[in-house]
N, C-alpha and C positions, 0 to 999 in steps of 0.2 A: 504494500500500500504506500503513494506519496505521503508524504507527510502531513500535507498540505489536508488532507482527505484525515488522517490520524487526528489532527488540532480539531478539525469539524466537527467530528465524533464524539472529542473528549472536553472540548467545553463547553456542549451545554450540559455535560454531564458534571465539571466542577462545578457550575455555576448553579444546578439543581443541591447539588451539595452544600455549596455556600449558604443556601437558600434554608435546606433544614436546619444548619448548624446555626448559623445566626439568628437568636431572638432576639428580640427587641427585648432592654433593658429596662424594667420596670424604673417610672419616677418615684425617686423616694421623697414622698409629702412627710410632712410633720405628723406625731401620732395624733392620734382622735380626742380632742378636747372631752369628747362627751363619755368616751369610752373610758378614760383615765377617772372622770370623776365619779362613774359607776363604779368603776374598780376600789376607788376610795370609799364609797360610801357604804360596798358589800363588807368592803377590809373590817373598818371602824365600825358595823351594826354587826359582827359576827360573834363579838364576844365585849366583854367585860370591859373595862379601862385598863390602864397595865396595874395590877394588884403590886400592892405595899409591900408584903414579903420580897417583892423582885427587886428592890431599889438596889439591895449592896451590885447586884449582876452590872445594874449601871458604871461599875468602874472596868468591867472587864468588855462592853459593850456596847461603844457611841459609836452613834453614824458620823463618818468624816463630812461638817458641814463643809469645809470646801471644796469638796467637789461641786458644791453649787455656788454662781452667783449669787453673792449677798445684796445687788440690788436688779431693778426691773432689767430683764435684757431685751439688750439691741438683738438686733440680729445673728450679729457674728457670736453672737455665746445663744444661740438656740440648738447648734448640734449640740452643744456639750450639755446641757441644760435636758435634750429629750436621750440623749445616750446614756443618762445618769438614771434617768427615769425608766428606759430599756434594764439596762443591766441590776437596776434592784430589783425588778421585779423578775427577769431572769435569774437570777440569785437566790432569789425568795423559793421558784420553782426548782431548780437545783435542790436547796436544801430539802424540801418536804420530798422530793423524791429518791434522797440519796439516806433520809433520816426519818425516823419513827415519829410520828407526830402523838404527845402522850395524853389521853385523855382518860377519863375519869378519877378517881383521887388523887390528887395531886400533879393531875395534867392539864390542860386546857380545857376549858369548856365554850368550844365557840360550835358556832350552828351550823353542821356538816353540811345542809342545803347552801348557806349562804359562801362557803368555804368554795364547793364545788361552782358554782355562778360564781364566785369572785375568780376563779381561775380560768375559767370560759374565757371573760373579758382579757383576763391577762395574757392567753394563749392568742388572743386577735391583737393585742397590742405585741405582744410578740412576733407576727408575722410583721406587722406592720415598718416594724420599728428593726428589722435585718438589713437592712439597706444604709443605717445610718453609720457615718465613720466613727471606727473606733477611739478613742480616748486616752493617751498614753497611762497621762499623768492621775486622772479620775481611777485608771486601771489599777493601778497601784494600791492604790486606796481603800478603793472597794474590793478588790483583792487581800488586803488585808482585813479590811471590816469582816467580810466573809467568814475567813480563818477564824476569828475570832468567836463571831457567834455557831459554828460550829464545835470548835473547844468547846462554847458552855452546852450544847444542847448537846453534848456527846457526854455530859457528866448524868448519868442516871439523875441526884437528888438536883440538877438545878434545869433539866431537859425546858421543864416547862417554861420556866423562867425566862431561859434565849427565846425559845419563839416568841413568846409575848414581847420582849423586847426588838424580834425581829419583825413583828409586827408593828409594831408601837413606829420603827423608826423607817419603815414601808408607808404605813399614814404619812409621817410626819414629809416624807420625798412627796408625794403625790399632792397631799396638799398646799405643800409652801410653792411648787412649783406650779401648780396654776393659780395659784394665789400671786406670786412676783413676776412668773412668767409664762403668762396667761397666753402674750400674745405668739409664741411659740408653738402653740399645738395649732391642730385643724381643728375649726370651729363650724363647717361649713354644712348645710344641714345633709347634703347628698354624700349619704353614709351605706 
């Protein structure tokens, strides 16, 4: 065969190939304004306030405020501001699935329906929210945050204790962030 005749043949066949390999790269929008604060509001009505006995765990247990802007953000601090928001809530879902979640005497008492709906929401903020750029310096952070309330929920007498505090400071991401920076997420109602 000419070659000439060989090329013919074999580019519309790369070109059908190019064709299946290449998708189109989804846009990464900001997560769901409404979705976030469902998630907050399933978090916070599923159980108790963080109970008294847990206070001393607070020394072995604070979320790194800076990873978040201390005031309203611009623009340029909205990745970092919804990637922070991504990864605690990735985080949160990690722990309960790599850890015992301990209920009844001396374990949590939060509302298994509202638990299960609150993680619904979280697994759609999780797709949502893959697309956004990673965070070196937040990584670090919250990589060691992590560590830490796992140590405590990995101690039998104080299990309960972390999550509630790992709860506690799950609210606390969700809500100061659309509360300072509101205008960071999707608000828009075609959801």
């Amino acid at each position: 065969m000419a070659p000439s005749i060989v090329l013919l043949i074999l580019l519309p066949l790369f070109g059908l190939q190019m064709m299946l390999v290449a998708k189109p790269t989804p846009r990464c929008r900001p997560l769901t304004g409404r979705v976030v604060t469902g998630a907050h509001h399933l978090l916070k009505a599923m159980g108790p306030e963080f109970p008294l006995h847990c206070r001393p765990v607070n020394a072995n247990i604070s979320f790194p405020d800076s990873t978040l802007p201390t005031t309203a953000a611009n623009r340029s601090q909205c990745p970092r501001v919804l990637w922070v928001v991504y990864k605690s809530l990735e985080g949160m879902w990690l722990t309960y699935e790599e850890h015992e979640l301990p209920v009844g005497d001396g374990g949590v008492h939060w509302d298994e329906k509202k638990l299960e709906e609150f993680f619904t929401l979280q697994d759609r903020l999780q797709d949502e929210g893959r697309c956004l750029p990673s965070d070196v310096e937040a990584s670090g952070l919250l990589s060691s945050y992590f560590s830490n309330v796992t140590a405590v929920i990995g101690q039998q007498d104080s299990a309960a204790c972390g999550w509630e505090a790992l709860r506690r400071d799950v609210i606390w991401v969700l809500k100061s962030t659309q509360q300072i920076h509101r205008s960071c997420f999707n608000w828009s109602h075609a959801q």
